[in-house]
Structure formats: C-alpha cells, structure tokens
MDAnalysis code that builds the backbone (N, CA, C; Angstrom):
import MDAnalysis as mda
import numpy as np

u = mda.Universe.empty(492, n_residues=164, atom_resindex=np.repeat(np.arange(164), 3), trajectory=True)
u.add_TopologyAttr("name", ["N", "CA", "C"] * 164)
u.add_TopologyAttr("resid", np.arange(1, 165))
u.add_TopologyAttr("resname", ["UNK", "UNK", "UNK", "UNK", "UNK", "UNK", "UNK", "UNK", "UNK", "UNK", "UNK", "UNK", "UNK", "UNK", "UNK", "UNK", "UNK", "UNK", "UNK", "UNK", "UNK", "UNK", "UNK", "UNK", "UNK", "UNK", "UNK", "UNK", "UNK", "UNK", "UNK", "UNK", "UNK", "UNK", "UNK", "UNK", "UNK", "UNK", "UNK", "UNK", "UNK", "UNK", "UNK", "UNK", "UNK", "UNK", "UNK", "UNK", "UNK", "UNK", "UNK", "UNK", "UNK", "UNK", "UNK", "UNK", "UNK", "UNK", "UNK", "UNK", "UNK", "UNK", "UNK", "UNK", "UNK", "UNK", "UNK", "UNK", "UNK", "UNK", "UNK", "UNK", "UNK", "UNK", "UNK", "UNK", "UNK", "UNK", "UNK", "UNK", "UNK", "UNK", "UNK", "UNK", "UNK", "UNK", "UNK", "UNK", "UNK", "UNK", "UNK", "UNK", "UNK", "UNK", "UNK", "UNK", "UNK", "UNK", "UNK", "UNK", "UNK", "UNK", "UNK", "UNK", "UNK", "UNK", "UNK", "UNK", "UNK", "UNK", "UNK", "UNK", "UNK", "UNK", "UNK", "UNK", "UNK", "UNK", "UNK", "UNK", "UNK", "UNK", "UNK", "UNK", "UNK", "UNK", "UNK", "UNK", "UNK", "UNK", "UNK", "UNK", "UNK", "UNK", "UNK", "UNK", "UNK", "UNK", "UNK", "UNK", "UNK", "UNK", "UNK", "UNK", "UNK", "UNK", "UNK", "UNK", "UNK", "UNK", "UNK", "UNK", "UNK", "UNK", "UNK", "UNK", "UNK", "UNK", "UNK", "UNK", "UNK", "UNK", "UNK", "UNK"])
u.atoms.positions = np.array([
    [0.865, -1.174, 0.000],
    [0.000, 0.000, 0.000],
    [0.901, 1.222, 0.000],
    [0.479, 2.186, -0.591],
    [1.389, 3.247, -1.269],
    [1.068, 4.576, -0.126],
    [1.791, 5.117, -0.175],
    [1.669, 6.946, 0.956],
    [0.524, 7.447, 0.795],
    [-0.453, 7.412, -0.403],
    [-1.937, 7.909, 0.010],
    [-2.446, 6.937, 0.190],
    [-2.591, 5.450, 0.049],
    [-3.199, 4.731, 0.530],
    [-3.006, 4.579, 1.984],
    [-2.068, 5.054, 2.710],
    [-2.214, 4.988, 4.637],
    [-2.229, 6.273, 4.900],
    [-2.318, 7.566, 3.779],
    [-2.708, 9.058, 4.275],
    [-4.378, 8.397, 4.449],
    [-4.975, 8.043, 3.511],
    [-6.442, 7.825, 3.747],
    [-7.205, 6.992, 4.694],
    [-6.211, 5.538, 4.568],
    [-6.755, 4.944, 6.056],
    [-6.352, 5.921, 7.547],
    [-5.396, 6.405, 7.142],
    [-5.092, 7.514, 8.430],
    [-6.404, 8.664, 8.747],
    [-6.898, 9.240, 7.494],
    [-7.570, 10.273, 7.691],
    [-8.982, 9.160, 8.199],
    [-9.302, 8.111, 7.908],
    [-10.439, 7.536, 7.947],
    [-10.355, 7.381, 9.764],
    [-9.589, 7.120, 10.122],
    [-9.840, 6.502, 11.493],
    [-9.498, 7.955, 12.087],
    [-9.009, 8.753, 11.621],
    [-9.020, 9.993, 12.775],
    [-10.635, 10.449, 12.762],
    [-11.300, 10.066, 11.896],
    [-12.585, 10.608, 11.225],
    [-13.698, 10.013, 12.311],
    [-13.285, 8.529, 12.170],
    [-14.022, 7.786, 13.208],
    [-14.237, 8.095, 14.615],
    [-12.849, 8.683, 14.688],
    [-12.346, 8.505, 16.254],
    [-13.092, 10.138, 16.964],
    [-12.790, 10.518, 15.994],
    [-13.452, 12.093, 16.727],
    [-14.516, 12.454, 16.223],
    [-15.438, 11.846, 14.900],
    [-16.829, 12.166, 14.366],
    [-17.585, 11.220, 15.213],
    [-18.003, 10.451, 16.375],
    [-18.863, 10.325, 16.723],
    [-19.752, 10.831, 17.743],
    [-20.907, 11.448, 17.076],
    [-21.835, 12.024, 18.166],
    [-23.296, 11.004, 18.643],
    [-23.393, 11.223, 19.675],
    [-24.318, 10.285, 20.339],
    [-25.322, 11.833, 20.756],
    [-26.549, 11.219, 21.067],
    [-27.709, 11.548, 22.014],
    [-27.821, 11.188, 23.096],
    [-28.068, 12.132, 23.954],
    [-28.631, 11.604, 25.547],
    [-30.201, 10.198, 24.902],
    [-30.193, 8.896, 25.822],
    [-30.964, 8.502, 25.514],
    [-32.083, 8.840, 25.907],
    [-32.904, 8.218, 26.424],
    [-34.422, 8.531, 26.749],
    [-34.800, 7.445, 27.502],
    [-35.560, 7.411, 28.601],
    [-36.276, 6.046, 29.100],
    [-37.005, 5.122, 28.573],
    [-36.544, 3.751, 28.725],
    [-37.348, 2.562, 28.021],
    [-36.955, 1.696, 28.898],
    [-38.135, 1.538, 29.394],
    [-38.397, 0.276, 30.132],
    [-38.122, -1.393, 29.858],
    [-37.733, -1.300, 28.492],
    [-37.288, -2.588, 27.294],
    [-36.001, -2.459, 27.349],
    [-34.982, -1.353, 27.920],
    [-33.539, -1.538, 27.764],
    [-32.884, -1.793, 29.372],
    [-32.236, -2.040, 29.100],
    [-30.859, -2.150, 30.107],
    [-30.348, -1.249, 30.649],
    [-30.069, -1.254, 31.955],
    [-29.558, -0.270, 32.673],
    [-28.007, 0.278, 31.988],
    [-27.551, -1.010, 31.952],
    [-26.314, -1.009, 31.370],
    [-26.343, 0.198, 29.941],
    [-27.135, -0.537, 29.118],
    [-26.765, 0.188, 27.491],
    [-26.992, 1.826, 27.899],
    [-28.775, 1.912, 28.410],
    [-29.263, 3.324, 28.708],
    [-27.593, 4.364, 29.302],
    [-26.863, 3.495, 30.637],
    [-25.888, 4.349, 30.770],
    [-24.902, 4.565, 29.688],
    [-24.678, 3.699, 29.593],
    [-23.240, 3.581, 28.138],
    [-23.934, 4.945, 27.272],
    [-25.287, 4.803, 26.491],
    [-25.478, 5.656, 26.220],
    [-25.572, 7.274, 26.448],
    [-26.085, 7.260, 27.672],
    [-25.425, 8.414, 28.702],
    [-24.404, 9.384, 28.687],
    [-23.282, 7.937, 28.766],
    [-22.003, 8.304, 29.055],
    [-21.582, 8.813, 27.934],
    [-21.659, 8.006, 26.891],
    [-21.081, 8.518, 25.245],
    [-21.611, 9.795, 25.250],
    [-22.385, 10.443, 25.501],
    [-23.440, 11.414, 24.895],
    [-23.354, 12.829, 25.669],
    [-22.390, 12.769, 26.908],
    [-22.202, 13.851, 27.843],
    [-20.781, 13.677, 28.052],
    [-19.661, 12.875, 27.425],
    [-17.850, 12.900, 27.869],
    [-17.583, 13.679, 27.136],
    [-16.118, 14.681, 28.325],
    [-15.592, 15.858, 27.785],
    [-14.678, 14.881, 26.712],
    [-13.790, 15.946, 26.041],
    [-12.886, 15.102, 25.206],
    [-13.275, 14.861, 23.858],
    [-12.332, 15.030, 23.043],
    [-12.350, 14.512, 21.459],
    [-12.102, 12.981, 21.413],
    [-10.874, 13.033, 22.384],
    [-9.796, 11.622, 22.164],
    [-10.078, 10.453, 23.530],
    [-11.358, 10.209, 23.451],
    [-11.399, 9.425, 24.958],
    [-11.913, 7.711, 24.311],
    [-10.350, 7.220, 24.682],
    [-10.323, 6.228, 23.776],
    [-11.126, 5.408, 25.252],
    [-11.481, 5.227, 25.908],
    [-11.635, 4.586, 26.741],
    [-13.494, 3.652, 26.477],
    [-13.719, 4.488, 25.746],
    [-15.200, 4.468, 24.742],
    [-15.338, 3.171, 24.313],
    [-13.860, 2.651, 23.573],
    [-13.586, 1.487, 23.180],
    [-13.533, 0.056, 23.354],
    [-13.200, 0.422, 24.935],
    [-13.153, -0.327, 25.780],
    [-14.464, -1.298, 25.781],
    [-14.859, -2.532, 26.385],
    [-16.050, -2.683, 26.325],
    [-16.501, -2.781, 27.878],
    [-17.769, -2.052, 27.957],
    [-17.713, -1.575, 29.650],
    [-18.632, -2.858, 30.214],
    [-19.551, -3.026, 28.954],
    [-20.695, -4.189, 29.811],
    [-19.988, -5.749, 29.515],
    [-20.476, -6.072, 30.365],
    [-20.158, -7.424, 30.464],
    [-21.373, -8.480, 31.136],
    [-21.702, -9.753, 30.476],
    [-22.553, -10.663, 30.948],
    [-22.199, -11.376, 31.912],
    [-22.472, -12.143, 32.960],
    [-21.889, -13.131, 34.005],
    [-23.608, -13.858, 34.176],
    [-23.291, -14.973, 33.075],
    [-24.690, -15.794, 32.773],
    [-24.770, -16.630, 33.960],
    [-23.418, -17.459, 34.605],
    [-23.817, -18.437, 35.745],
    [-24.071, -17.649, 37.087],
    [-23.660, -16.368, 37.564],
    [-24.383, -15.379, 38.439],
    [-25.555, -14.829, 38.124],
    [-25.974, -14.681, 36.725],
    [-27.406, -14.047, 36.691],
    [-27.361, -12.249, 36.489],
    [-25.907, -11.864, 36.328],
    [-26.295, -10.690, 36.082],
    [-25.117, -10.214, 34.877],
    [-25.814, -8.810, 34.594],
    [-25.060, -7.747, 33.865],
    [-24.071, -6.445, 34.318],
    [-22.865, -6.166, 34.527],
    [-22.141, -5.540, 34.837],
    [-21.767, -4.269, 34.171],
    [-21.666, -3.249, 34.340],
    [-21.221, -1.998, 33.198],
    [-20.267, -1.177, 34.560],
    [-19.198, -0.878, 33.712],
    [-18.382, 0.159, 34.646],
    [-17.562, 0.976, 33.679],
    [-17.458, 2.157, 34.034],
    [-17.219, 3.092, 32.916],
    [-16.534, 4.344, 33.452],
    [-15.239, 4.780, 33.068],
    [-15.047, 5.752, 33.713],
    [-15.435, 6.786, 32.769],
    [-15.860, 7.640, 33.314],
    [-16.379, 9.040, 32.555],
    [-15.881, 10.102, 32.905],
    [-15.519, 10.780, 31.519],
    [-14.725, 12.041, 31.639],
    [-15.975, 13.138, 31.520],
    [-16.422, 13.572, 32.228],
    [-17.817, 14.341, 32.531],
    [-17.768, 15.633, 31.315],
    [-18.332, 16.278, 30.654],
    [-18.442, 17.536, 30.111],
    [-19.749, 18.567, 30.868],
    [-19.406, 18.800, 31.757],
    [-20.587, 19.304, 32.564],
    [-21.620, 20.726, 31.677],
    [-20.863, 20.864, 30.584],
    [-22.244, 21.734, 29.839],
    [-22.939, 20.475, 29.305],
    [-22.284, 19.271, 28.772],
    [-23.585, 18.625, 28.320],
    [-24.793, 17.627, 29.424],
    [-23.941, 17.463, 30.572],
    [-24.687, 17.018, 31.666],
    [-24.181, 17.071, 32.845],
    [-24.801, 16.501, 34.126],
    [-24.220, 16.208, 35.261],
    [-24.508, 15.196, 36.029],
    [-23.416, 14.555, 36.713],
    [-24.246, 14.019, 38.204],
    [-25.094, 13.416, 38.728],
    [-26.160, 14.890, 38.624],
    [-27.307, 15.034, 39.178],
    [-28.356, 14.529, 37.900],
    [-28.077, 15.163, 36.743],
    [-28.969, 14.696, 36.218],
    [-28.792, 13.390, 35.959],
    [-27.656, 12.455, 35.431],
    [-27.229, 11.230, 35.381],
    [-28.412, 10.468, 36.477],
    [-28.223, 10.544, 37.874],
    [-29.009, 10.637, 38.758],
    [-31.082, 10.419, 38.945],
    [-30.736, 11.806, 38.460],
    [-32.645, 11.756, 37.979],
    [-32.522, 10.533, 36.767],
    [-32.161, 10.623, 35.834],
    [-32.007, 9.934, 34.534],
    [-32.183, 8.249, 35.272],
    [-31.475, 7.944, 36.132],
    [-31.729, 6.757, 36.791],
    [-33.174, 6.002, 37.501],
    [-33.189, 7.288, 38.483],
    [-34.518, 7.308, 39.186],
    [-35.501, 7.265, 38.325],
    [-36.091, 7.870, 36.728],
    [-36.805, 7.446, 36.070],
    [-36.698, 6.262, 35.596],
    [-35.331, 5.330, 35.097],
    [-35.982, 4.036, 34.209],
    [-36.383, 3.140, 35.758],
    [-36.048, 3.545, 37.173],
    [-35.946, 3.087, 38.178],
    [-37.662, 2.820, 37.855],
    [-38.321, 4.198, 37.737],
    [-39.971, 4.587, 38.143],
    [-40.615, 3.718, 37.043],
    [-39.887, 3.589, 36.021],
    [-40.745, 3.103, 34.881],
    [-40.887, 1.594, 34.811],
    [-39.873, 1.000, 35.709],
    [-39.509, -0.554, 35.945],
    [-40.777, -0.840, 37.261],
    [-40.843, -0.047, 37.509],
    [-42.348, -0.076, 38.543],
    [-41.570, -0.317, 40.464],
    [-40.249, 0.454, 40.265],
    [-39.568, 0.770, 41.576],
    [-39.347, 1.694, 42.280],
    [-38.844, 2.054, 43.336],
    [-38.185, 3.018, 44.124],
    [-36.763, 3.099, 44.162],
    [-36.215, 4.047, 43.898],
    [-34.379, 4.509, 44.569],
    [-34.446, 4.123, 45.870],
    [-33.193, 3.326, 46.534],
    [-33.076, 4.104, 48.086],
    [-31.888, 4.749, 48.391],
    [-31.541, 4.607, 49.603],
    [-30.331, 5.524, 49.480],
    [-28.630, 4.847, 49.223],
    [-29.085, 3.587, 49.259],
    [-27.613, 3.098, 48.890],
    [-27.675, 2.523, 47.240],
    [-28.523, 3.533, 46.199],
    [-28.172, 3.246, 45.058],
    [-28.978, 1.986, 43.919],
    [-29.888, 1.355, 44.785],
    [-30.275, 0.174, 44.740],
    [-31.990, 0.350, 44.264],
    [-32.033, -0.085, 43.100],
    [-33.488, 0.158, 42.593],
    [-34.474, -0.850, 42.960],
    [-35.594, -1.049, 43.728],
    [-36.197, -1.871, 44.883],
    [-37.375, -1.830, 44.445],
    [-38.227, -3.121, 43.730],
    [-39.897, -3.471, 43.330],
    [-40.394, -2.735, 44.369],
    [-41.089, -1.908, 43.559],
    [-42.330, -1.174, 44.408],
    [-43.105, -2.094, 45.079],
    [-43.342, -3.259, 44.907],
    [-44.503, -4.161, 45.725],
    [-43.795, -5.430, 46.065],
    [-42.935, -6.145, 45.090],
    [-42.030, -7.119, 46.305],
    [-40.864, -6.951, 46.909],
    [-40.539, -5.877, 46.886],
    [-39.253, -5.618, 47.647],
    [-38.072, -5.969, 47.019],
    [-38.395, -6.619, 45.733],
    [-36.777, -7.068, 45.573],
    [-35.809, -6.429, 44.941],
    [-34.777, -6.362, 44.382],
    [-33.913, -5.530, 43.301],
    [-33.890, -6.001, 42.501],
    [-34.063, -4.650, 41.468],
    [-34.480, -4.344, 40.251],
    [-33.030, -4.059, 39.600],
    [-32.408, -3.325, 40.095],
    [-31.174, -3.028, 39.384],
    [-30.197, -2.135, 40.630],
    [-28.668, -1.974, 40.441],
    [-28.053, -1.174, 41.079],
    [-27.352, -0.377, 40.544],
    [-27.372, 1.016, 40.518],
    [-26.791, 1.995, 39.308],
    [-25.710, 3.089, 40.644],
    [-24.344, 3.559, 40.435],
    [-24.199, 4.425, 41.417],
    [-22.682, 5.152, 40.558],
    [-22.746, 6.367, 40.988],
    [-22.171, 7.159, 40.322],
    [-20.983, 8.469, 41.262],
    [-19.562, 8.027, 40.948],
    [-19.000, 8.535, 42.067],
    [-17.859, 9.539, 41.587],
    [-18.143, 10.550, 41.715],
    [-16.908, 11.853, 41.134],
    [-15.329, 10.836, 41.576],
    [-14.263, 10.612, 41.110],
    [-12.912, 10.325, 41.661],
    [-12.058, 10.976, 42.494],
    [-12.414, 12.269, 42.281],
    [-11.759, 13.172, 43.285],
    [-10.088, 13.761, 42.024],
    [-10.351, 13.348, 40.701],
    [-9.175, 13.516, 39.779],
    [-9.876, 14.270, 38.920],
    [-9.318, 14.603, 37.552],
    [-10.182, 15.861, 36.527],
    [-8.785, 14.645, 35.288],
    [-9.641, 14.499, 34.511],
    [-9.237, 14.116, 33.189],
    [-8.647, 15.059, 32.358],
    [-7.951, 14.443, 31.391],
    [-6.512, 15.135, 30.861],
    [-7.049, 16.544, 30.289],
    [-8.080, 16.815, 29.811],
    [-8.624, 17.630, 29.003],
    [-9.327, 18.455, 30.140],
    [-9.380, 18.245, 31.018],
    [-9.812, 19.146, 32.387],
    [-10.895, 18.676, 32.822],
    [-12.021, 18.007, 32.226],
    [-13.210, 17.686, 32.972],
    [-13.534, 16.443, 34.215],
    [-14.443, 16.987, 34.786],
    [-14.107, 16.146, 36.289],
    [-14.256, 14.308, 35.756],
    [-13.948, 13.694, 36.239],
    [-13.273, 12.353, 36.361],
    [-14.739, 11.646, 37.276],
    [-15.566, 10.999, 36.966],
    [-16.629, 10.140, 37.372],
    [-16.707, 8.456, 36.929],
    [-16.859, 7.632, 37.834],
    [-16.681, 6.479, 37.781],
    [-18.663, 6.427, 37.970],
    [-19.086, 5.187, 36.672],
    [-19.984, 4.577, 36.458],
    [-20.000, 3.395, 36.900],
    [-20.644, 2.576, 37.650],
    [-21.203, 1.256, 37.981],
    [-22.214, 1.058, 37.934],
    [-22.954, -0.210, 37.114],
    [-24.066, -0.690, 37.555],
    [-24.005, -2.088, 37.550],
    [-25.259, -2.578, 37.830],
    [-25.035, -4.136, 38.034],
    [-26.792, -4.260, 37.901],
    [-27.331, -5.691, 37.609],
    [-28.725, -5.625, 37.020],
    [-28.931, -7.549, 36.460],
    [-30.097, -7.840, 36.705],
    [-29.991, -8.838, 36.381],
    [-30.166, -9.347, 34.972],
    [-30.135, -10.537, 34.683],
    [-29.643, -10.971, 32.716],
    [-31.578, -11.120, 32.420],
    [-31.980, -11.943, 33.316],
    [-33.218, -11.860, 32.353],
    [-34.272, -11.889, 33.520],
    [-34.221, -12.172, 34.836],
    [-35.584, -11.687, 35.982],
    [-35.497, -11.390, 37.080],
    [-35.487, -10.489, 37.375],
    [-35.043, -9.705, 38.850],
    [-35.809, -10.735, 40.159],
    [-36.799, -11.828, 40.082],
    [-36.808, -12.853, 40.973],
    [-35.372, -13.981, 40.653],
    [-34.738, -13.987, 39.787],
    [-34.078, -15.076, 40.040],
    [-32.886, -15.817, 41.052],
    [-33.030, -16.812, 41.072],
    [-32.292, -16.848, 42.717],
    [-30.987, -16.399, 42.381],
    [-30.272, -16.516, 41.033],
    [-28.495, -16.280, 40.802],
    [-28.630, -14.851, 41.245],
    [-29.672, -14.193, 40.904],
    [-29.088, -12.509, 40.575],
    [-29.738, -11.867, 42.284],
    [-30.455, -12.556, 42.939],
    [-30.574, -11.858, 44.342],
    [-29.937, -12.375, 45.266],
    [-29.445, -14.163, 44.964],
    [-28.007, -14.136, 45.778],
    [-26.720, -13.204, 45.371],
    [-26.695, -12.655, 44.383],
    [-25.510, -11.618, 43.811],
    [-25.963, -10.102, 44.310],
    [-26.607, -9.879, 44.093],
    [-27.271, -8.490, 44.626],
    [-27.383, -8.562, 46.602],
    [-27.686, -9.732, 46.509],
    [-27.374, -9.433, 48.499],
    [-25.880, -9.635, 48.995],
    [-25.134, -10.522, 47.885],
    [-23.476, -10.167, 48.114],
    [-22.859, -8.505, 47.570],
    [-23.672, -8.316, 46.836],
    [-23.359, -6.610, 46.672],
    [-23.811, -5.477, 47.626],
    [-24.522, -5.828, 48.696],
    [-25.108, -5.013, 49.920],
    [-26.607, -4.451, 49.701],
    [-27.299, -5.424, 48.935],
    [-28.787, -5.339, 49.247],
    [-29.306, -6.333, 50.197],
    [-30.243, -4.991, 50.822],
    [-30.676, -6.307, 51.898],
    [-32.111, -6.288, 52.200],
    [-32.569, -7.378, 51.734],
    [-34.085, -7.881, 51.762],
    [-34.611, -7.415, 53.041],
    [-36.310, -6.637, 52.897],
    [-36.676, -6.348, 54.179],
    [-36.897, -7.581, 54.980],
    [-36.817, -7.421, 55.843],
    [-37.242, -8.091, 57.192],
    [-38.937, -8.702, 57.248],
    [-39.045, -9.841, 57.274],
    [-40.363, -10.447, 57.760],
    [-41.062, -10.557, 59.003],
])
C-alpha cells in the first residue's frame, strides 16, 4: 500500500475517532440499565480523544445471573451532570415499577426485591482535558429480577431484603 493509501486509512480513522456524536438517551423500560448508561455516558464525555469508549464496559456473568457496566467518565458538565445522570436513573428506576433508596439500589415497588443497582461517584481527579473524572457502575440482572443467581448476587453486593 502506497503513501496515500495509509494518508487515507489515516484520515479515515481519525474521522471515526473524533466524528462520533451520540444523544442523551431517553427512558425505556425494554432496555438495560447497562446500554441506557453507556449511552449516557457517550453522549455527555468531555474530550475529542477518549479512547476509553472502546473499551467494552458491559459485560454478561450468565452463571451469576447478572449484567455488569463500569465506565469511567470524563464528565463535560455543559452537556450534563451528576445530578442529572441521577434523575435519569430514578426514572428508568420509576418506569420498571420501583423506588431509589439511598444506597443506590433500585427496589420493586410491591415485592421488595432488586431491580437493578446503578451508582455514580466523582474520583476526586479531573481528566486530561480538564473535565471532572466520574466512575460509572451498575449491576442488574440478565433476564428476571426474581431469580435466585441474581438476588443471591445483589445481596453479596449489599442489598438487603426487608425483614419479615
């Protein structure tokens, strides 16, 4: 391959790498905690060059019963925050037919159990490009929030079933 043939694959992947724009998603009760954040995240990181995108954040764990996403996020706080990340939660929380509580943990409005765990923690660092430095976690089950793999995993993660 000849000097414009790797000027062009060159220009192609710089093209890739810094032309993608995402949307904040929207609530759907049919998606995943996981994707909804990923989407999130893509759609509000400071940075041109945040190869970390690449990475793959979700992950399945079929013989535990659940779905994992962890993501560090380089925040762009004009396109979001935090807080709204936050609300953004508490709705697919409301729409799954649950409550937030305070340790992060999305809890069946009528059987008590967990629905999903989403939690979102500034690092206390600012990413290369200056914007603050936020670590994404969630965790959620693969296919029924009764199943015994994913609420023995969710009570080893610090949910704890009310009391009878």
């Amino acid at each position: 391959m000849g000097k414009i043939g790797m000027a062009l694959i060159g220009c192609m992947l710089v093209s890739a790498c810094s032309g993608q724009h995402y949307s904040k998603p929207i609530v759907d009760e049919n998606k995943d905690v996981a994707s909804l954040s990923a989407q999130y995240v893509n759609a509000t990181r400071g940075g041109g060059w945040d190869f970390t995108s690449l990475i793959p954040g979700k992950v399945y764990h079929p013989r535990d019963g659940y779905i994992h996403y962890n993501r560090l996020w380089c925040l762009d706080e004009g396109k979001g925050s935090i807080e709204e990340f936050q609300g953004f939660i508490a709705d697919i929380c409301d729409s799954k037919g649950g409550k937030m509580d305070d340790a992060d943990w999305c809890i069946s409005g009528s059987h008590a159990y967990p629905l999903f765990r989403a939690s979102i923690e500034p690092t206390g660092t600012n990413c290369t490009g200056g914007d603050l430095a936020a670590s994404v976690d969630t965790i959620e089950p693969i296919s029924s929030s009764t199943a015994s793999e994913w609420r023995l995993y969710a009570e080893k993660k610090g949910f704890e079933p009310p009391q009878r």
